[in-house]
C-alpha positions as CSV (number, residue, x, y, z in Angstrom):
1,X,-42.2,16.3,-35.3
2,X,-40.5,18.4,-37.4
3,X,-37.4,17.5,-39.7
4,X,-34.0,18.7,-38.9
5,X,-32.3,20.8,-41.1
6,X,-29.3,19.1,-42.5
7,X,-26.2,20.5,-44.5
8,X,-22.9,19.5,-46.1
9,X,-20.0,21.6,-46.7
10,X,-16.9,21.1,-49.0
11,X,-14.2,23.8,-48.6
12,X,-10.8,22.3,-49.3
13,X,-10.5,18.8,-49.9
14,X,-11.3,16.3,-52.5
15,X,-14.6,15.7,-51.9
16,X,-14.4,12.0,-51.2
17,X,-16.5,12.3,-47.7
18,X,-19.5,13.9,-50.0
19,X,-18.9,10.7,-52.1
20,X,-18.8,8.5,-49.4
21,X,-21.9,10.5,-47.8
22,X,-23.5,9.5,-51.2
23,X,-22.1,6.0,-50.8
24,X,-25.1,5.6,-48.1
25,X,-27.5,4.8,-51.6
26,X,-30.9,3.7,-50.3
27,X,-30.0,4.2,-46.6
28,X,-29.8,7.9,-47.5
29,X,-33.6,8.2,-49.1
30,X,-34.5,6.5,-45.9
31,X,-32.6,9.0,-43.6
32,X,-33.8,12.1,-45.5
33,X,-37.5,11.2,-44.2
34,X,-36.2,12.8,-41.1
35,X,-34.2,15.8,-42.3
36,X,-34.1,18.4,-45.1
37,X,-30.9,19.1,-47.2
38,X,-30.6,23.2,-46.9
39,X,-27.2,23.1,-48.2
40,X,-24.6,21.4,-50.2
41,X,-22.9,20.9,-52.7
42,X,-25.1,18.5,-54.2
43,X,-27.3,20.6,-54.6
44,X,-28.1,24.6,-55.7
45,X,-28.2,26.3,-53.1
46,X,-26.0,29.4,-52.5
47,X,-26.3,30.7,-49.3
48,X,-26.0,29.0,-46.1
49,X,-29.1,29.1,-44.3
50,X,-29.9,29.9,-40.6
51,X,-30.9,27.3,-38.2
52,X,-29.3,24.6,-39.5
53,X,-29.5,21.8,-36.9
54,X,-26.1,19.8,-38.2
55,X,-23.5,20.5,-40.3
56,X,-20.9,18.0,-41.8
57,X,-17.8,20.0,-43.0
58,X,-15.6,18.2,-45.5
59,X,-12.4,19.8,-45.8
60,X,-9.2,22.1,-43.9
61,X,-9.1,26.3,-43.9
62,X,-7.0,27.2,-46.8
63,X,-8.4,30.7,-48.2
64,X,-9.2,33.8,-46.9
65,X,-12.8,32.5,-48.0
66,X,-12.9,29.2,-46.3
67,X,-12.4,31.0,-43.1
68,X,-15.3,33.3,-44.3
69,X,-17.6,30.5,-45.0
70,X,-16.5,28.4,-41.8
71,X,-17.5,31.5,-39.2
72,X,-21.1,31.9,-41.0
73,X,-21.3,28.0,-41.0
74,X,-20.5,28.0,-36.9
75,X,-22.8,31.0,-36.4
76,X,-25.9,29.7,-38.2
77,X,-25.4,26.3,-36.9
78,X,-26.1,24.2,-33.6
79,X,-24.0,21.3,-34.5
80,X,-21.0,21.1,-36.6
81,X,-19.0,18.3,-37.5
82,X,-16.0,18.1,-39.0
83,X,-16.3,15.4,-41.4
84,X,-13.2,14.0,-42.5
85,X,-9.4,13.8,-41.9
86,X,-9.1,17.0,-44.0
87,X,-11.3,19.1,-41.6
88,X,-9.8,17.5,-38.6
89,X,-5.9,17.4,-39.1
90,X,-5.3,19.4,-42.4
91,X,-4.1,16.2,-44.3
92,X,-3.3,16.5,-47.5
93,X,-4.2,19.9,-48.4
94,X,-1.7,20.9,-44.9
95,X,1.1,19.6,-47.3
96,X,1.5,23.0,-48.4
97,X,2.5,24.1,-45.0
98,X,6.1,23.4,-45.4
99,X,6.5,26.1,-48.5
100,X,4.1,28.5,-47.4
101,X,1.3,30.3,-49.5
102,X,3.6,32.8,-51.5
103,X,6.0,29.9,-52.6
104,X,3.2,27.6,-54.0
105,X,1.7,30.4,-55.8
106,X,4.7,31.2,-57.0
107,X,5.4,27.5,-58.1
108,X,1.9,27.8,-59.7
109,X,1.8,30.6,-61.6
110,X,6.0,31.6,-62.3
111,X,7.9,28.2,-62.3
112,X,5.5,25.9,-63.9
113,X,3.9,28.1,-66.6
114,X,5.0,28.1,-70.3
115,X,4.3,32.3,-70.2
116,X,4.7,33.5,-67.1
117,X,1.5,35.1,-65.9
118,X,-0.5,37.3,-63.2
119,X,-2.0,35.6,-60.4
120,X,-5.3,36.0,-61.0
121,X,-7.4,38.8,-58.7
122,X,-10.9,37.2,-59.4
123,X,-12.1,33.5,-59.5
124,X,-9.5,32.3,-57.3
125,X,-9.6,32.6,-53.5
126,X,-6.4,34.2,-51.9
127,X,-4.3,31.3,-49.9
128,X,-4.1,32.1,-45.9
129,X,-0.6,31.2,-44.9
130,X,-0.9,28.1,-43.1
131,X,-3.9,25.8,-43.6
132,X,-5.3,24.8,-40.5
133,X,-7.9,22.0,-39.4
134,X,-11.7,23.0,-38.9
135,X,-11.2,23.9,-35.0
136,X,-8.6,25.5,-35.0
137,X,-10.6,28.1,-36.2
138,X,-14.3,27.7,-34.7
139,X,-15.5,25.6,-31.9
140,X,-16.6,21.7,-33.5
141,X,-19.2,19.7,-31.8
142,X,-18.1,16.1,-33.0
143,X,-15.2,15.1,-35.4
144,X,-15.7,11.9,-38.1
145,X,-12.4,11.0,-38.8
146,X,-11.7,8.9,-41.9
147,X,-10.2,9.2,-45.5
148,X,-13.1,9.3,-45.8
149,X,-15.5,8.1,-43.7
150,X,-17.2,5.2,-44.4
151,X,-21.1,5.4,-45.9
152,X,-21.5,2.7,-43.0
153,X,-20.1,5.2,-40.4
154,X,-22.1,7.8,-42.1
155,X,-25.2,6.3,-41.6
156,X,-24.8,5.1,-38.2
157,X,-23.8,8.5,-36.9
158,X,-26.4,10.3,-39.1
159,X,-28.9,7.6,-37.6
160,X,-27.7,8.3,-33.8
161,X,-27.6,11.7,-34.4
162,X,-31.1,11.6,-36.0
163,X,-32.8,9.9,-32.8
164,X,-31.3,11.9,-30.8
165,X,-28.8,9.6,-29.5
166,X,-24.9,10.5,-29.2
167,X,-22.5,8.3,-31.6
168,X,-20.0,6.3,-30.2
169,X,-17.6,7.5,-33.1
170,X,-14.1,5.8,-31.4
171,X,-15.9,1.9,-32.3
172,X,-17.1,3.2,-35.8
173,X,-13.7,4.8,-37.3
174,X,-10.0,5.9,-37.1
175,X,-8.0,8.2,-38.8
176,X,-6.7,7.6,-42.6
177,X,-9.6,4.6,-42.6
């Protein structure tokens, strides 16, 4: 049997559902027997690859490049999950929501700064106005909420998932735990 082909996403959040993926330690060298990492940001890839069999998205649509990446992600892959309460409600990063895009650049780059300066064209994605969950902009398969997930709930979704079985994700988690 061949391996699935698994990857992992980060677009905007905090990165603590990678760090709790990681927090699987010797469960995960045991999982990746059955599965190949083709993307991540744990490791160098740069391109998302086609035919990925999952994909765990950490993280809410903020930038005219999240959106980008999350249509490729959805097109190139048969499952995506949206990892996190980040990619699932906006959480934090949604906070901005209230000011709206301009306003918080603004804030960044004309109120806060010693010198006021240009926003910068390059190196920095441009803000969409409103973040919004994973979803909201392409279809998700399954949704891990936590904040983050746990490495336990990791593992026994990744496991399910792995044997071909469907998680029971409402007895493993909840949101903001």
């Amino acid at each position: 049997m061949s391996k699935l082909k698994l990857a992992t996403v980060w677009l905007d959040g905090c990165s603590g559902c990678h760090m709790s993926f990681l927090d699987m330690d010797e469960r995960l060298i045991t999982l990746s027997n059955q599965f190949d990492l083709v993307f991540s940001p744990l490791v160098d890839f740069k391109t998302f690859p086609e035919g990925v069999d999952i994909a765990l998205v950490e993280g809410a649509i903020s930038s005219v490049e999240d959106e980008h990446k999350i249509h490729i992600i959805r097109e190139r892959t048969k499952m995506l999950i949206a990892m996190g309460d980040c990619a699932i409600t906006t959480n934090v990063p949604g906070m901005r929501n209230s000011f709206g895009a301009k306003a918080i650049t603004d804030h960044a780059y004309f109120t806060t700064a010693d010198l006021q300066q240009q926003v910068p064209a390059v190196g920095v994605p441009a803000l969409i106005e409103k973040v919004r969950p994973v979803h909201e902009v392409v279809p998700v398969d399954l949704f891990l909420p936590g904040c983050p997930p746990s490495a336990d709930t990791f593992y026994t979704v990744l496991s399910d998932l792995l044997a071909g079985r469907t998680p029971d994700i409402a007895s493993l988690t909840r949101f903001g735990a």
